[in-house]
C-alpha positions as CSV (number, residue, x, y, z in Angstrom):
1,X,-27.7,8.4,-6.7
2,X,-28.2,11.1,-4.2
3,X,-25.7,14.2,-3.5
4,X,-24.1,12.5,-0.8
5,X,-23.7,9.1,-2.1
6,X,-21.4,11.0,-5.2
7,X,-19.9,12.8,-3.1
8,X,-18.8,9.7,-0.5
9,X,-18.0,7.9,-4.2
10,X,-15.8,10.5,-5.4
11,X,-13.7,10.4,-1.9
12,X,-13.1,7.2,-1.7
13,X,-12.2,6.8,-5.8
14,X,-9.6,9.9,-5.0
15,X,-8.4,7.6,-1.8
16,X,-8.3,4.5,-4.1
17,X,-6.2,6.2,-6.3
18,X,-3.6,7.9,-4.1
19,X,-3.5,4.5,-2.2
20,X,-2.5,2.9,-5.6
21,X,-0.1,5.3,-6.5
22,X,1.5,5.2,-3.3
23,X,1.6,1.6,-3.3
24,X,3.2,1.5,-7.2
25,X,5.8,3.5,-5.7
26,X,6.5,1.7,-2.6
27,X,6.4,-1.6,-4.6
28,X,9.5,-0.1,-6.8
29,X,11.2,1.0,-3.6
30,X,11.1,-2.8,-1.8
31,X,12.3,-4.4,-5.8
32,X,15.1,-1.7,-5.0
33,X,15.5,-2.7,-1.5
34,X,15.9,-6.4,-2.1
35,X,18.7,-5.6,-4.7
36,X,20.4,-3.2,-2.3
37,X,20.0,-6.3,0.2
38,X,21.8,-8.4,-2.4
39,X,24.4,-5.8,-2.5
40,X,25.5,-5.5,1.2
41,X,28.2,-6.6,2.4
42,X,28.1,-6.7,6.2
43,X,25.5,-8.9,8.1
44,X,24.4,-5.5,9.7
45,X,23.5,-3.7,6.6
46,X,21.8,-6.7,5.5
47,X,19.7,-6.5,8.7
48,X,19.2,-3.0,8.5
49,X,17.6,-3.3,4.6
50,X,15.5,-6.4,6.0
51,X,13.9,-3.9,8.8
52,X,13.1,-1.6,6.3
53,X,11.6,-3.9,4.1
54,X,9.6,-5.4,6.8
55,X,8.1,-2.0,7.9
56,X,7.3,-1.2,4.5
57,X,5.3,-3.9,3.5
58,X,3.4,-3.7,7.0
59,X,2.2,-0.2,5.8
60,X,1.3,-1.2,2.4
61,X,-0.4,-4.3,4.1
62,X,-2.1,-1.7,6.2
63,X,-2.8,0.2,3.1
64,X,-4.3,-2.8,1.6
65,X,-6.7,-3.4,4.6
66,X,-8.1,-0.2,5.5
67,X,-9.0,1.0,1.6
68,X,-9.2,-1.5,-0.6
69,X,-10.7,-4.1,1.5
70,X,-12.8,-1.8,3.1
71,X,-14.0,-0.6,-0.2
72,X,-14.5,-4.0,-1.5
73,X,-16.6,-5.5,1.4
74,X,-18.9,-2.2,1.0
75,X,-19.5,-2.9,-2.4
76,X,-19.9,-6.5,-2.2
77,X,-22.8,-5.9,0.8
78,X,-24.0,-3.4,-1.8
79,X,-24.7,-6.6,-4.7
């Protein structure tokens, strides 16, 4: 494995990784939202939780897509 290879290996392990933690934490925080969602009382807050759940599971989506796939897809062309 040449210089560059390691070096394009160790960036995307470190991106892997900060993806995945970011993703553990945002799955806590949409468990959290669904039981604050549970909680409200008023149709708006209910909507307002909903919205926020929506956009975050669009990012981690995103997330998803641009990393892992990507990284997946590389190494599967690499077999």
């Amino acid at each position: 494995m040449t210089n560059i290879a390691r070096e394009i290996l160790f960036e995307t392990s470190s991106q892997i990784l900060e993806a995945t933690e970011f993703l553990n934490i945002s799955d806590q925080e949409i468990i959290n939202l669904f039981a604050e969602y549970e909680q409200a009382q008023s149709t708006f807050e209910k909507q307002e939780t909903v919205e926020v759940i929506c956009k975050t599971l669009m990012i981690n989506m995103q997330i998803e897509e641009e990393i892992f796939h990507s990284v997946l897809k590389t190494a599967l062309k690499e077999k």
